[in-house]
C-alpha positions in Angstrom: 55.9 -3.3 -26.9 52.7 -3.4 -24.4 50.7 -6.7 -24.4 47.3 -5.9 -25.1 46.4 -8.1 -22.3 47.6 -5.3 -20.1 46.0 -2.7 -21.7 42.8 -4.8 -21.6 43.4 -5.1 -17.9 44.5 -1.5 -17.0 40.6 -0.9 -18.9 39.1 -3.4 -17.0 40.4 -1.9 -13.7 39.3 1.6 -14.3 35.8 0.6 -15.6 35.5 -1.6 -12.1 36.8 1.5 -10.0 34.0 3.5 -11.1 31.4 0.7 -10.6 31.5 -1.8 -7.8 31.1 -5.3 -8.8 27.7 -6.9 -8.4 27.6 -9.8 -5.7 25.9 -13.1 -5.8 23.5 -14.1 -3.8 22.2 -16.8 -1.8 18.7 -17.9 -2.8 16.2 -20.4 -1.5 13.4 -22.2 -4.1 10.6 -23.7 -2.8 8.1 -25.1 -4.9 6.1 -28.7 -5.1 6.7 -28.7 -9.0 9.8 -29.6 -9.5 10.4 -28.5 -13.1 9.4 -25.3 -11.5 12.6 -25.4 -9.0 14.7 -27.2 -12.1 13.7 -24.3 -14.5 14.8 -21.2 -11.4 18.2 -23.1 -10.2 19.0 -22.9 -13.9 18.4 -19.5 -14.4 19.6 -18.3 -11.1 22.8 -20.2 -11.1 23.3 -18.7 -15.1 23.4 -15.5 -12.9 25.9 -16.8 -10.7 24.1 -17.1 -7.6 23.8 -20.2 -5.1 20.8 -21.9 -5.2 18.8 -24.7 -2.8 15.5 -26.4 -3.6 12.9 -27.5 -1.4 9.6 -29.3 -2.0 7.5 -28.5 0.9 6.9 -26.7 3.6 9.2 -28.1 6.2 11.9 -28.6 3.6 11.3 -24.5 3.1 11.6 -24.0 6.8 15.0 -26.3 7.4 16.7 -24.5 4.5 16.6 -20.6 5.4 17.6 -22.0 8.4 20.6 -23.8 7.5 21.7 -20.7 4.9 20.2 -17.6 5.9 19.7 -16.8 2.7 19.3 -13.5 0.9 15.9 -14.2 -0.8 13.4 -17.3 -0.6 11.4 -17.7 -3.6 8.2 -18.7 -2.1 5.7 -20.7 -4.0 2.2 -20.3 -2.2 0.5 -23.7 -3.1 3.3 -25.5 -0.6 2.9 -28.9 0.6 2.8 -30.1 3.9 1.8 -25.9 5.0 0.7 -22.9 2.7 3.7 -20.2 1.3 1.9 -17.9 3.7 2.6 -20.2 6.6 6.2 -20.5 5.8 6.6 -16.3 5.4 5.0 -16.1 8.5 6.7 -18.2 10.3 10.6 -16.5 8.3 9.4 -13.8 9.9 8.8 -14.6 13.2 12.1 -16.6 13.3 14.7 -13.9 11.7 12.9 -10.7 11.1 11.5 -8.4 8.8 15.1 -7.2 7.0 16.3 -10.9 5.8 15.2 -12.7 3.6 13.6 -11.0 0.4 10.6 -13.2 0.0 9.3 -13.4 -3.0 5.6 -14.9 -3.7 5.2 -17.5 -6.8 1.9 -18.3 -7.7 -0.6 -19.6 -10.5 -3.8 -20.3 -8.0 -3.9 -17.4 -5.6 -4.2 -14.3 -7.7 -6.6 -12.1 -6.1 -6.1 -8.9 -4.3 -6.8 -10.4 -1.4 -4.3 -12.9 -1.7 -1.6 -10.0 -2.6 -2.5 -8.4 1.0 -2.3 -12.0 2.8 0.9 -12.4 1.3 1.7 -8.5 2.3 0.7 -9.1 6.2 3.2 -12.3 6.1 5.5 -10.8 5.1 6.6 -11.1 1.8 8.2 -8.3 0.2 6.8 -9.2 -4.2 4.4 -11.4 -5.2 4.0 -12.5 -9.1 1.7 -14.6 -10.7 2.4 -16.8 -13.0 3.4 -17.1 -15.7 5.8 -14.3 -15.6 8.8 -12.7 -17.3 13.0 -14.0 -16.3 13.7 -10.7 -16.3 11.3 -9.5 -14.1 12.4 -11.5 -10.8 15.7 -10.5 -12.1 15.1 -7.3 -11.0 13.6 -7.7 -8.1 16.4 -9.1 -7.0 19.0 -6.6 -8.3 18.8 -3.9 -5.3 20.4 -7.0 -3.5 23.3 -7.2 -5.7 24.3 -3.9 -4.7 27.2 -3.4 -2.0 24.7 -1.3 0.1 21.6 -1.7 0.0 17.9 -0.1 2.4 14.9 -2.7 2.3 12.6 -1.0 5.1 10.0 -4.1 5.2 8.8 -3.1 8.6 7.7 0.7 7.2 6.3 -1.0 4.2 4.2 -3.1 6.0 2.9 -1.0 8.5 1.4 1.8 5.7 -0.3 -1.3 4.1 -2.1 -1.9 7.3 -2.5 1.9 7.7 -4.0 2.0 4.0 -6.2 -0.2 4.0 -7.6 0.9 7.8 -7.8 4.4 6.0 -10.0 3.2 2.9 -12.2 0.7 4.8 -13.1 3.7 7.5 -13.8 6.0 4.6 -16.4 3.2 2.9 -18.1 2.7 6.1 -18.7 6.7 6.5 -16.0 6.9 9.6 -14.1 5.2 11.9 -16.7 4.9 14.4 -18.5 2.4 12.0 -15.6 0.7 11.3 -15.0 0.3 15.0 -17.8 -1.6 14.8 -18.1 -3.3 12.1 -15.3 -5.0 13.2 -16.3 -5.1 16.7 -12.7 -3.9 18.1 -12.7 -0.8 20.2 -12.0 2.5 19.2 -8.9 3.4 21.1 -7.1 0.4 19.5 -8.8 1.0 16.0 -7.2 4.9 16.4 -3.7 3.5 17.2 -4.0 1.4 14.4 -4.6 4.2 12.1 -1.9 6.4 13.6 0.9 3.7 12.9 1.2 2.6 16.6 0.8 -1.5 16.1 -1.5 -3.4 13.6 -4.4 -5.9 14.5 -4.4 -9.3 14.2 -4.2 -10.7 11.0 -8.3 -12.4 11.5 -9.4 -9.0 12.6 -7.4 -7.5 9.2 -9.1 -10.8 7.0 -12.5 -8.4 8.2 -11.0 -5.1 6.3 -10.1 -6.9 3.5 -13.6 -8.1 3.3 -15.2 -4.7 3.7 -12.5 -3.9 1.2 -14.0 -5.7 -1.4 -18.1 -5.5 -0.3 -18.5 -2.3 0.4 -15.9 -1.2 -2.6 -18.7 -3.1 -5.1 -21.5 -1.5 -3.4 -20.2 2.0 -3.9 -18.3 0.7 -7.4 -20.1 -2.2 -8.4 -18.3 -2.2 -11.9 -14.5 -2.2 -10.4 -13.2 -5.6 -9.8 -11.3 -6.3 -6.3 -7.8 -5.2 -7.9 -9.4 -1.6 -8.2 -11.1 -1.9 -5.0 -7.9 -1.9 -3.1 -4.9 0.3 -3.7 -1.5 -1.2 -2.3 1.2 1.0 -1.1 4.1 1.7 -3.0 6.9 -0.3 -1.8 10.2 1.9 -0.6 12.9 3.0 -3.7 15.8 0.6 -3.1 18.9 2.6 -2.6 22.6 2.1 -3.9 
């Protein structure tokens, strides 16, 4: 007689064949509310995943470096350095492909804050409060045995975009040129894809963003104003 133990197993083994096991991951929280950090190790580690807290800024920093972690949950409203700091400075250390950053905030909810955090870096950015489920599943595509997160793309048609939509407010890109007194050659690169300006030349399109936008628009609120890229499909 066949224990249904193997029969369970022999199942089991089939069912895994035809799809690959999901991995943990490695995850970095950093927020100065520690019920915050208390509340995501729990429901991160529920998940299966390994988790480490930091507090501040410098505690953020000292982290990804010791783990090189696959995501960094990234409160904005840091201590000891802004969430936008930190991103930019993940970036500039490892690269654009690792970590998944992932913007936390209750303070900074404006569009303009979604395209700081953009320009630094990050890859999402929710407000809160929000949903479990939903920063589950931001974090699924990482799960994945093989996996395509082209930050570097993403970021570069945000910069293109918003170029684009400022130009077409200002009647051209000759008036944007400037407006935001940069020349033309390196305003026309920009807008073909060929390198991006410096993030306080792109603080001046975000402005013109919003002005102008109400001036055309003046009942659409800055969310309307400016329309963010779609971020890449992830891929199995």
């Amino acid at each position: 007689m066949v224990p249904k133990k193997d029969e369970e197993q022999s199942s089991n083994t089939s069912q895994s064949g035809a799809s690959p096991a999901l991995r943990s991951l490695c995850v970095v929280v950093a927020d100065d509310d520690k019920d915050a950090v208390v509340s995501l190790e729990l429901l991160l580690r529920d998940e299966g995943h390994e988790v480490h807290a930091a507090y501040d800024a410098k505690q953020t920093l000292d982290q990804v470096l010791r783990h090189d972690p696959d995501a960094l949950l990234l409160d904005i409203a840091l201590g000891r350095g802004s969430g936008f700091q930190v991103a930019n400075t993940v970036r500039a250390r490892h690269g654009d492909r690792r970590p998944m950053i992932i913007g936390l905030s209750g303070v900074y909810r404006k569009s303009s804050d979604r395209i700081l955090a953009d320009i630094n870096g990050f890859n999402h950015y929710l407000v809160k409060p929000y949903e479990p489920q939903e920063l589950l599943g931001l974090l699924a595509p990482l799960r994945l045995p093989q996996r395509r997160v082209d930050d570097g793309a993403h970021q570069q048609q945000t910069y293109r975009a918003a170029l684009a939509r400022a130009a077409g407010l200002l009647g051209g890109a000759r008036q944007l040129s400037h407006r935001l007194q940069v020349p033309m050659p390196h305003l026309t690169r920009w807008l073909a894809g060929e390198g991006k300006p410096a993030i306080d030349v792109f603080l001046r399109v975000v402005d013109i963003l919003i002005q102008e936008g109400r001036k055309a628009q003046p009942e659409l609120t800055s969310g309307e104003i400016i329309e963010f890229p779609k971020p890449p499909e992830p891929t199995s």
